[in-house]
VOROVEX-549911 format. One record per residue: residue in one letter; residue number from 1; y, x negated, z negated of N, C-alpha, C in turn. Coordinates in steps of 0.2 Angstrom, whole numbers, padded with zeros to 4 digits, m for minus. Layout:
BEGIN
@residuo A&num NUM&ny Y&nx X&nz Z&cay Y&cax X&caz Z&cy Y&cx X&cz Z
...
% end
This chain:
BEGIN
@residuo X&num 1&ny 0186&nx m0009&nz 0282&cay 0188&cax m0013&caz 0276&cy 0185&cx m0020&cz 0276
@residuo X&num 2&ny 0188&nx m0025&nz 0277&cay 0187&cax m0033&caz 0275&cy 0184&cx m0033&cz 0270
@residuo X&num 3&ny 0179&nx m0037&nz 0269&cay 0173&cax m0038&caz 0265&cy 0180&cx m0043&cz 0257
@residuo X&num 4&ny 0178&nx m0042&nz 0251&cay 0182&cax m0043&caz 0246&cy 0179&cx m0049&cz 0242
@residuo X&num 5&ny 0183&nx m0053&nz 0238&cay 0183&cax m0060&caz 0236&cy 0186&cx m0057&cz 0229
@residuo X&num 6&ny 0184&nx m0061&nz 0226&cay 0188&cax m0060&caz 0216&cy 0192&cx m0060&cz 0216
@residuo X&num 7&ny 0196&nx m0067&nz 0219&cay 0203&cax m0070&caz 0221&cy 0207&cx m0061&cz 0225
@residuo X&num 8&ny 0204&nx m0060&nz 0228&cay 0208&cax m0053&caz 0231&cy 0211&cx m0047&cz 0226
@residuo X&num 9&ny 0207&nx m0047&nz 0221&cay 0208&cax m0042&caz 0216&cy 0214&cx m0046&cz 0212
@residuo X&num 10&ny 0220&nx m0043&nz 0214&cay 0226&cax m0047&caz 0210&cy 0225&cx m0043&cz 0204
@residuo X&num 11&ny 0227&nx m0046&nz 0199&cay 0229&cax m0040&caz 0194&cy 0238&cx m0038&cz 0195
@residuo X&num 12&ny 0236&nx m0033&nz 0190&cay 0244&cax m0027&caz 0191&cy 0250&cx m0031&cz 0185
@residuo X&num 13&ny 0255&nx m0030&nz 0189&cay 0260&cax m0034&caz 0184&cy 0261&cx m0030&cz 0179
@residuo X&num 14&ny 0261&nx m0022&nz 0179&cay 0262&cax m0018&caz 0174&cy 0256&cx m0018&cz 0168
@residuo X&num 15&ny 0250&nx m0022&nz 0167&cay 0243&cax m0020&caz 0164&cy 0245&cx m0021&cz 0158
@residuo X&num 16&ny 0247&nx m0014&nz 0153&cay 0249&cax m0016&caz 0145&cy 0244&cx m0021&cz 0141
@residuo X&num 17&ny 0238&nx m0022&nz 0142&cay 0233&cax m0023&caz 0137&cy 0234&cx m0029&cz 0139
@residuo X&num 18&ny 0233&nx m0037&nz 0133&cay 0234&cax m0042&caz 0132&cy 0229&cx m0044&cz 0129
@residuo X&num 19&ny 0227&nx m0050&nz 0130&cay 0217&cax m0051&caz 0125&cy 0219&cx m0059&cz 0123
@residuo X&num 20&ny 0217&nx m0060&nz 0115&cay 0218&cax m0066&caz 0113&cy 0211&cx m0069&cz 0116
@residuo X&num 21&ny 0213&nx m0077&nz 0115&cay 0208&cax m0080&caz 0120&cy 0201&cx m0080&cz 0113
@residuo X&num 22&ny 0201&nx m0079&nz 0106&cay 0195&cax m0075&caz 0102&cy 0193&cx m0071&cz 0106
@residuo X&num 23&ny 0193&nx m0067&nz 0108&cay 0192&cax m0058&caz 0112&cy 0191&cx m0059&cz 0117
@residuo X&num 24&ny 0194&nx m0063&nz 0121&cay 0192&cax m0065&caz 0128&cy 0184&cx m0067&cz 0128
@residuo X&num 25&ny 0184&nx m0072&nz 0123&cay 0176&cax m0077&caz 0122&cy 0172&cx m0071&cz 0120
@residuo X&num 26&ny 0176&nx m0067&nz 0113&cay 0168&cax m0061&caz 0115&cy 0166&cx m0057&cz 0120
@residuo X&num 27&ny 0173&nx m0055&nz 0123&cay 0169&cax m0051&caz 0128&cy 0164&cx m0051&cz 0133
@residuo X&num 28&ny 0166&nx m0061&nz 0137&cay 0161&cax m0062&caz 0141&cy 0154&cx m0064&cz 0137
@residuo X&num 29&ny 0156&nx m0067&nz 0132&cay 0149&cax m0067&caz 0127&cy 0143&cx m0057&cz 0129
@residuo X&num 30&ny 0149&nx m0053&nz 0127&cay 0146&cax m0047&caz 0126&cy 0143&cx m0045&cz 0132
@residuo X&num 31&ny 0146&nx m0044&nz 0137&cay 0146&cax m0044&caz 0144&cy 0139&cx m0048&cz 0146
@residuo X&num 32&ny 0137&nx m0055&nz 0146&cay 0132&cax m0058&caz 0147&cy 0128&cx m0055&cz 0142
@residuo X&num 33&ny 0128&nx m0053&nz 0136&cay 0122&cax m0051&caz 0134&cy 0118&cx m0044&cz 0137
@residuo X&num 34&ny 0124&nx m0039&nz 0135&cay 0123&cax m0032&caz 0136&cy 0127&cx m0031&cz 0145
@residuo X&num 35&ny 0130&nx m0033&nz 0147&cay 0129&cax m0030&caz 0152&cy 0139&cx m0026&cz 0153
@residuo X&num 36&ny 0138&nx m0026&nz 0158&cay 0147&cax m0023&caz 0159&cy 0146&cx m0014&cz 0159
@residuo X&num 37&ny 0148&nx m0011&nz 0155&cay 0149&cax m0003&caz 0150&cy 0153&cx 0001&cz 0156
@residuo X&num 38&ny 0157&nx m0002&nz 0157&cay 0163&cax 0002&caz 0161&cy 0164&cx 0000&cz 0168
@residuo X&num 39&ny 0170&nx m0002&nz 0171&cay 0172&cax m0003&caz 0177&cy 0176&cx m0007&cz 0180
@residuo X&num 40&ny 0179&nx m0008&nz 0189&cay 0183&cax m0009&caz 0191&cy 0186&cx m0004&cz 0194
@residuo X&num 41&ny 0193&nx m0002&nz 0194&cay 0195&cax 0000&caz 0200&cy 0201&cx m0003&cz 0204
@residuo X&num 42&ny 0200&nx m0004&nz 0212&cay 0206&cax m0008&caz 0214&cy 0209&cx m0005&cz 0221
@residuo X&num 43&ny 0217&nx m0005&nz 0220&cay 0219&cax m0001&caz 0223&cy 0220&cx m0004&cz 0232
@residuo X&num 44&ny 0217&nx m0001&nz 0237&cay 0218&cax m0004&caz 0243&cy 0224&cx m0008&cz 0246
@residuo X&num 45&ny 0227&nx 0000&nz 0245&cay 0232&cax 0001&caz 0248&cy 0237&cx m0005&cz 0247
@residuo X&num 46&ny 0238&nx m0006&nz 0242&cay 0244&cax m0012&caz 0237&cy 0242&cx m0018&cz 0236
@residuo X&num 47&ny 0234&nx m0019&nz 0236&cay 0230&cax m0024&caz 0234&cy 0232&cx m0024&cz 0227
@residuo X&num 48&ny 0232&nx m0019&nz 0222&cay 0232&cax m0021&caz 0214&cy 0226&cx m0019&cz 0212
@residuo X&num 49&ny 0224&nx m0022&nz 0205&cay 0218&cax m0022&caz 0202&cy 0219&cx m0015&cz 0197
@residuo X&num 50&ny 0218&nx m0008&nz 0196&cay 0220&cax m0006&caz 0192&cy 0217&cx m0005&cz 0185
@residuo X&num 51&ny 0212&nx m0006&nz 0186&cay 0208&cax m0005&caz 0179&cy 0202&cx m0012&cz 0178
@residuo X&num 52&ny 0201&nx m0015&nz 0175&cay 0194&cax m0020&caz 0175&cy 0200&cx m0029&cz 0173
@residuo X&num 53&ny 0204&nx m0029&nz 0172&cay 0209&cax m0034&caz 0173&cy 0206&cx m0040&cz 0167
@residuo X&num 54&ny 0204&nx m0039&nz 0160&cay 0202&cax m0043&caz 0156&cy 0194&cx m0043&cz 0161
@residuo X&num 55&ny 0188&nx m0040&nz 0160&cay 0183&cax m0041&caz 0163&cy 0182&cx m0046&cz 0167
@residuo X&num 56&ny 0187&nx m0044&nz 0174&cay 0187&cax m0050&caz 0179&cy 0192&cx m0056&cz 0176
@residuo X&num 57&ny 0194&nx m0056&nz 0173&cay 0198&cax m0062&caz 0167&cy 0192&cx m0067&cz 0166
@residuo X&num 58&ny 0189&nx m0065&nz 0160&cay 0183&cax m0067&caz 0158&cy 0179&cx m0071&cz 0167
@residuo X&num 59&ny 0176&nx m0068&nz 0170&cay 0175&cax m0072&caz 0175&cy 0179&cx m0076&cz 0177
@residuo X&num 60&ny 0185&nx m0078&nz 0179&cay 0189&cax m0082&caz 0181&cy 0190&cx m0087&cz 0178
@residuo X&num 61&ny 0192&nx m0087&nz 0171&cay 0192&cax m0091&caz 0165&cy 0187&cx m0096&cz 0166
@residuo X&num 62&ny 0180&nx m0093&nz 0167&cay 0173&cax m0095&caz 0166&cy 0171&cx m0101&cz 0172
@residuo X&num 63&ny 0174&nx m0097&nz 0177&cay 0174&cax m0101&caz 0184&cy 0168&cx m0098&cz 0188
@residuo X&num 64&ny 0166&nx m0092&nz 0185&cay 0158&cax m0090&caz 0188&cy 0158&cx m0089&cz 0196
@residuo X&num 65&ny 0154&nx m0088&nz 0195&cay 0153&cax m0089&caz 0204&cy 0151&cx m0082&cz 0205
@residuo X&num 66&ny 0153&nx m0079&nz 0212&cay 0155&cax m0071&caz 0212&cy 0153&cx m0068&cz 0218
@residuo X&num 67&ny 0152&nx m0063&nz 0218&cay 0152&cax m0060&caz 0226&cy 0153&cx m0053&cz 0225
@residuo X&num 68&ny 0157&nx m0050&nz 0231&cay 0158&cax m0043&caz 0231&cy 0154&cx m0039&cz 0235
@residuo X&num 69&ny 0150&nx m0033&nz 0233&cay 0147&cax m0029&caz 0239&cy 0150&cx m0023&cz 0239
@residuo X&num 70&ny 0151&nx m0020&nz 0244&cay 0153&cax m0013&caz 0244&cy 0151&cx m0009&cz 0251
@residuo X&num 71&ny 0152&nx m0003&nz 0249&cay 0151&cax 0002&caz 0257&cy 0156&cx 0005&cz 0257
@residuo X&num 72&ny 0157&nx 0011&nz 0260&cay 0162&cax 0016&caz 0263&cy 0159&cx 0022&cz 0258
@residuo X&num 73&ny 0164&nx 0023&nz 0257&cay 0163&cax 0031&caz 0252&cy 0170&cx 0033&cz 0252
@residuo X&num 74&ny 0168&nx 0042&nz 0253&cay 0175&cax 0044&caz 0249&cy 0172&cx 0050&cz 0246
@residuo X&num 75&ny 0178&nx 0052&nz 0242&cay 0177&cax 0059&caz 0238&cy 0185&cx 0060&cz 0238
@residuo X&num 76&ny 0186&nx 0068&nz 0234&cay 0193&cax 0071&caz 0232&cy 0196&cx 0065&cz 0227
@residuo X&num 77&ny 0195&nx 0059&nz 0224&cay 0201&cax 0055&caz 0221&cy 0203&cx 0050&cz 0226
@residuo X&num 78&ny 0202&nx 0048&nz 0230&cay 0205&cax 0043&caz 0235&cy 0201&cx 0038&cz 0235
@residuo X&num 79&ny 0192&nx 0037&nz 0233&cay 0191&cax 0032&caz 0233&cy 0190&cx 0033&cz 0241
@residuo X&num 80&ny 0188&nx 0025&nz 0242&cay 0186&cax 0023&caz 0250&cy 0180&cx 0019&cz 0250
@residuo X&num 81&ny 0178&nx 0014&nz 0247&cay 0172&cax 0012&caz 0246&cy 0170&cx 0011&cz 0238
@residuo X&num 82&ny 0164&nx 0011&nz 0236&cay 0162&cax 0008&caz 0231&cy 0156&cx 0004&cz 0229
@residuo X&num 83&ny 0155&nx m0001&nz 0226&cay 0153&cax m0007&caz 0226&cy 0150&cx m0010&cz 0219
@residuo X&num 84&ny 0151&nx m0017&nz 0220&cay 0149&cax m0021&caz 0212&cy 0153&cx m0029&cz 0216
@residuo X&num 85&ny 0155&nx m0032&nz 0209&cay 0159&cax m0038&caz 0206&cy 0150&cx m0038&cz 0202
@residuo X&num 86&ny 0147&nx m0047&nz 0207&cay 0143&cax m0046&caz 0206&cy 0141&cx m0055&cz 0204
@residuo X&num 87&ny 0141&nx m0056&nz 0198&cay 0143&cax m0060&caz 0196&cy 0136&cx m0067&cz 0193
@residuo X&num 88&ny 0133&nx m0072&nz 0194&cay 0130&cax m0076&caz 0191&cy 0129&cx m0080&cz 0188
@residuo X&num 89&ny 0126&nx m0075&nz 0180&cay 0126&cax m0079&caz 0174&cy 0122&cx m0083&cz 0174
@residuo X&num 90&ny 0121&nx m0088&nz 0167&cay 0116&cax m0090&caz 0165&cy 0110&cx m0086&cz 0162
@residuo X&num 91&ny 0112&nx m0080&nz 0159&cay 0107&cax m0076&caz 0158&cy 0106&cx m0072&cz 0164
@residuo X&num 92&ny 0108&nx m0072&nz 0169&cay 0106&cax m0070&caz 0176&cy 0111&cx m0065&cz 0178
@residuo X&num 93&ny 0110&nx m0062&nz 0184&cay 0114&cax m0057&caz 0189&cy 0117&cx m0054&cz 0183
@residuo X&num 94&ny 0124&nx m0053&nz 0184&cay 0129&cax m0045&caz 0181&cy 0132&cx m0042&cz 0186
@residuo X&num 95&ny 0131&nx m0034&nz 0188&cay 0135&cax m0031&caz 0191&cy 0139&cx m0027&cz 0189
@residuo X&num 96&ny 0146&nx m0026&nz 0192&cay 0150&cax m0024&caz 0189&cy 0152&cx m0019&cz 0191
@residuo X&num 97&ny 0151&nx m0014&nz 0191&cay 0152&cax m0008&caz 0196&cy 0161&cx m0007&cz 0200
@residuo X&num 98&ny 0160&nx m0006&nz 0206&cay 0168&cax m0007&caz 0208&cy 0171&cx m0001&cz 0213
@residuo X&num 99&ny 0175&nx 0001&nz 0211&cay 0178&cax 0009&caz 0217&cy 0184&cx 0004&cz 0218
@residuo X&num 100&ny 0183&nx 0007&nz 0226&cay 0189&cax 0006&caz 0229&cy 0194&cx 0012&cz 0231
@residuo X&num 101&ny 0200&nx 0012&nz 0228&cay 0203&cax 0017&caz 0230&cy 0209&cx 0016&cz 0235
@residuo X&num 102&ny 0212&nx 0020&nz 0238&cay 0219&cax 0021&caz 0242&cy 0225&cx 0027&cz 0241
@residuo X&num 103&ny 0227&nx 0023&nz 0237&cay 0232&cax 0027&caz 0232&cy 0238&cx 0026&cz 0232
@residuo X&num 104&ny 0243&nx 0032&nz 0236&cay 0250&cax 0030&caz 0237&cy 0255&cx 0030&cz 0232
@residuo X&num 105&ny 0253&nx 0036&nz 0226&cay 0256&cax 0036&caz 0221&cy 0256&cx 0032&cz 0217
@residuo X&num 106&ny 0263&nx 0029&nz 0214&cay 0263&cax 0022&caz 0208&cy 0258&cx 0026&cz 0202
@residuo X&num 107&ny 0261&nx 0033&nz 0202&cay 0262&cax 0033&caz 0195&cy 0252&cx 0037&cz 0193
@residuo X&num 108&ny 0249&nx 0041&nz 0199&cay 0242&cax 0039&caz 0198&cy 0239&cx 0031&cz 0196
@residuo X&num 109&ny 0242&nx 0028&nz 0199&cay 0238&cax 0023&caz 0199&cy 0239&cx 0021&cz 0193
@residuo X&num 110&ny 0245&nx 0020&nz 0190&cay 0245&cax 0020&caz 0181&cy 0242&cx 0024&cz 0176
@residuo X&num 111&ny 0242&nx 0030&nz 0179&cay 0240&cax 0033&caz 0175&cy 0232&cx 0033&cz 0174
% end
């Protein structure tokens, strides 16, 4: 696996959730304060973002400055490595935890 860029995590043209640019500002506010709760996942195979799309939004908006780390990992759901979207604040490092999966199935990967 090629070492990963934030630019490479396209988001999915199907991602129902929509975030007004209020909600966008808390998040990365929340985010910088507390920390990222939850996840990314992104689909090898297809190169789509499936889960984390507003998160990494907030970065991009932001213009933060970012690095990827990851290893090789598998388990029974298809991941292939796992990692952090690792991102620097002004309140310093956030990592964002990140799986990488390889998923042929459309409709896994929405679901």
């Amino acid at each position: 696996m090629k070492p990963l860029k934030l630019s490479d995590l396209k988001e999915a043209g199907y991602n129902p959730r929509m975030i007004s640019d209020k909600r966008l500002t808390n998040l990365s506010k929340s985010m910088g304060k507390y920390g990222d709760l939850s996840g990314v996942v992104f689909n090898e195979r297809n190169k789509t973002l499936v889960s984390g799309h507003q998160r990494l939004k907030t970065l991009r908006v932001a213009g933060v400055k970012t690095r990827i780390e990851t290893k090789k990992a598998k388990d029974k759901f298809g991941t292939v490595a796992e990692g952090y979207v690792i991102a620097q604040l002004e309140s310093g490092e956030l990592r964002i935890p990140l799986r990488v999966v390889d998923w042929s199935d459309k409709k896994v990967e929405m679901a």
